[in-house]
C-alpha angles and dihedrals in degrees: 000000000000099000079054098055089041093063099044087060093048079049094053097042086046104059087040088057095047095040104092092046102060081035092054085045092077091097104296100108095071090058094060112117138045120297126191123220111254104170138352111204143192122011132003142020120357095019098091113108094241101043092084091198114206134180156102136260111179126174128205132219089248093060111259126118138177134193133193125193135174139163120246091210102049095046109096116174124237120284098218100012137276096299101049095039115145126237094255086052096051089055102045083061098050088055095056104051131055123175130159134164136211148100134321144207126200112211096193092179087058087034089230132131112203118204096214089205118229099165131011139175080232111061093205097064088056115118088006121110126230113226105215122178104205145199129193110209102170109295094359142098123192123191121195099199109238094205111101097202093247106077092279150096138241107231102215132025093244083061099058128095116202126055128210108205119187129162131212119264110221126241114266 
């Protein structure tokens, strides 16, 4: 009886060991890095010809993720410096950046990634997820944003409206 229970337990260590590895092979993997906007396209912030959106979102093998975005033609800078900024100019910067950080989940049946949200320039986005359909094409990654802009989804990837396209940055 003990052998057996030996190896029930090596059993047991074994697949736990080997778990988040065949869980982190559901697509994942191929996320893992740090990508730069390219282009954001279609309808909302960031797709009008003038706004010249930059930015990173990179994802890590543990699970966490964060992204940064801001705009080149909304961001003045300060008039008379950070620390004497006027209120307009507070809030014209606020307009033209966006970050958060969290989590993420790769669906690869549904072909999705969700940013489950833990921390965001923007309070309101805290504790919510970011449906994202996505599509590898060599060292690209292009999102087609699943939230419709009026608290709800699009259902498949043909219905959205608006792309996210970043590319990898390769390794110095």
């Amino acid at each position: 009886m003990k052998p057996v229970r030996c190896v029930v337990v090596w059993l047991a260590f074994s697949l736990a060991a080997i778990a988040p590895t065949a869980a982190a092979d559901n697509g994942a993997s191929a996320l893992i890095g740090t990508w730069r906007l390219i282009a954001i396209e279609g309808i909302g912030r960031g797709s009008n010809p003038g706004d010249q959106p930059f930015g990173i979102v990179t994802y890590d093998s543990t699970g966490h993720m964060a992204v940064q975005m801001a705009y080149r033609s909304r961001r003045p800078p300060f008039a008379a410096g950070a620390d004497h900024a006027t209120e307009h100019e507070k809030a014209a910067a606020y307009d033209s950046y966006g970050a958060y950080f969290g989590t993420y989940m790769v669906d690869a049946l549904r072909g999705t990634i969700t940013h489950h949200i833990e921390g965001s320039l923007n309070p309101a986005e805290v504790g919510t997820e970011l449906v994202r359909f996505f599509e590898l094409r060599g060292d690209k990654v292009i999102y087609y944003v699943a939230e419709d802009g009026q608290g709800g989804r699009y259902q498949t990837k043909g219905a959205t409206v608006r792309r996210i396209v970043w590319q990898r940055v390769a390794s110095r």
